[in-house]
N, C-alpha and C positions, 0 to 999 in steps of 0.2 A: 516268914509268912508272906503270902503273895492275896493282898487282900485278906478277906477272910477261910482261906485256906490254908491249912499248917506242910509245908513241904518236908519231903522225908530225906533223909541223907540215900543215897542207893552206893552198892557197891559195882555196881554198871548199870550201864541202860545201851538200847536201841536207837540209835538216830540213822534215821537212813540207810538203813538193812544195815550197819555195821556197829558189833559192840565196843563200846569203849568206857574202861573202867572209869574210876575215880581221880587215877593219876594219869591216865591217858600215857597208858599200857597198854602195848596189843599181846600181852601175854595171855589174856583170860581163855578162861581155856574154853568156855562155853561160846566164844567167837571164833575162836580156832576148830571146835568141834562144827557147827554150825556150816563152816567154810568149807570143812574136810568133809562133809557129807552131802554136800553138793557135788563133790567133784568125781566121789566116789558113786554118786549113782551114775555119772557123766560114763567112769569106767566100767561100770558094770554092762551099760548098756549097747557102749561099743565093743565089749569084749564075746558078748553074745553074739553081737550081730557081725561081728570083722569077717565069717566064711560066708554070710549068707547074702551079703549086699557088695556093692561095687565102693569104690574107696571116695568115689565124690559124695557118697551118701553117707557115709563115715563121718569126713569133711563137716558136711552139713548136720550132723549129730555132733560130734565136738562145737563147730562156730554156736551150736542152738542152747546147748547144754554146760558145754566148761567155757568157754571162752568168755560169756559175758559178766560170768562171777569173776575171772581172771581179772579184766580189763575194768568193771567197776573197782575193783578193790585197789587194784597194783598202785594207784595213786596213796591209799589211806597206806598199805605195810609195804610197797613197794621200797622207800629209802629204811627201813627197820633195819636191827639185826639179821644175820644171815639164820640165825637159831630160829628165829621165827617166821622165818618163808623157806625153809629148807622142804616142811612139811608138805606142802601146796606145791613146792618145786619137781619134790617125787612124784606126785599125783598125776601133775602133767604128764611128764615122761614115763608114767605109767600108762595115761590113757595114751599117747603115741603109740608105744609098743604093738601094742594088737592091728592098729590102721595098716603098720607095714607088714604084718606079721611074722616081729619079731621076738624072739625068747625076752624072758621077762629080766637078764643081766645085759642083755646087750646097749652100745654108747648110743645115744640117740641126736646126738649133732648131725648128720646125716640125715637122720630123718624127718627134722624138722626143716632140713633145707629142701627135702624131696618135695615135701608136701606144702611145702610154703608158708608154715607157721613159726610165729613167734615164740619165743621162747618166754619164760617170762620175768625175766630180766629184760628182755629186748621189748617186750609189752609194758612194760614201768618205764624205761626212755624213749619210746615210743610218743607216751602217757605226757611225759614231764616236757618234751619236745613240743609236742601240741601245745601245751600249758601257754609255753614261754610265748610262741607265735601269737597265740589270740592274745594275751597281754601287752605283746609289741605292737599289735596294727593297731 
């Protein structure tokens, strides 16, 4: 009880756009869906527009669209399992693919160094880098 309020057990909840079960598990899957459907409309709407715009406006559609669910989150599941960022790992080098207009097998190391993005592993020590400096000064 918190006062005269009866509190309920939950088997996750919402705090700050990210779900987090009851054991503090990023396995659930309705925060993994959640996450993959952000990223997914990220790719749908650069893979429409990759012939009809110039690639800084791509750019600018990624940094607008995928990049800032990437970089809030990669601190919360960035050290996780690889099982559970492999998902959102694809996603990424999905949505690249189209910016360079590249077939949907091809490596994308290359292309993240073309265009100047992180990858995102590189955006989780990026992330954790930052961390450490502001706690040191």
């Amino acid at each position: 009880m918190l006062g005269d309020d009866i509190l309920r057990r939950e088997a996750y909840t919402k705090f700050l756009g990210v779900y987090v079960d009851e054991h503090l598990k990023w396995n659930e899957h309705i925060h993994v869906n959640h996450f993959r459907a952000k990223l997914v409309s990220a790719f749908y709407a650069i893979s429409k527009l990759e012939s009809l715009i110039p690639i800084f406006a791509l750019k600018t559609i990624y940094f607008s669209l995928a990049y800032p669910h990437l970089l809030y989150e990669s601190l919360v599941w960035g050290g996780t399992d690889n099982i559970h960022i492999d998902a959102p790992r694809l996603l990424q080098k999905n949505i690249v693919r189209p910016m360079c207009n590249a077939p949907h097998n091809s490596h994308t190391d290359c292309m993240f160094k073309e265009l100047g993005l992180f990858e995102l592993d590189d955006i989780h020590k990026y992330e954790v880098g930052n961390l450490c400096i502001i706690f040191l000064i």
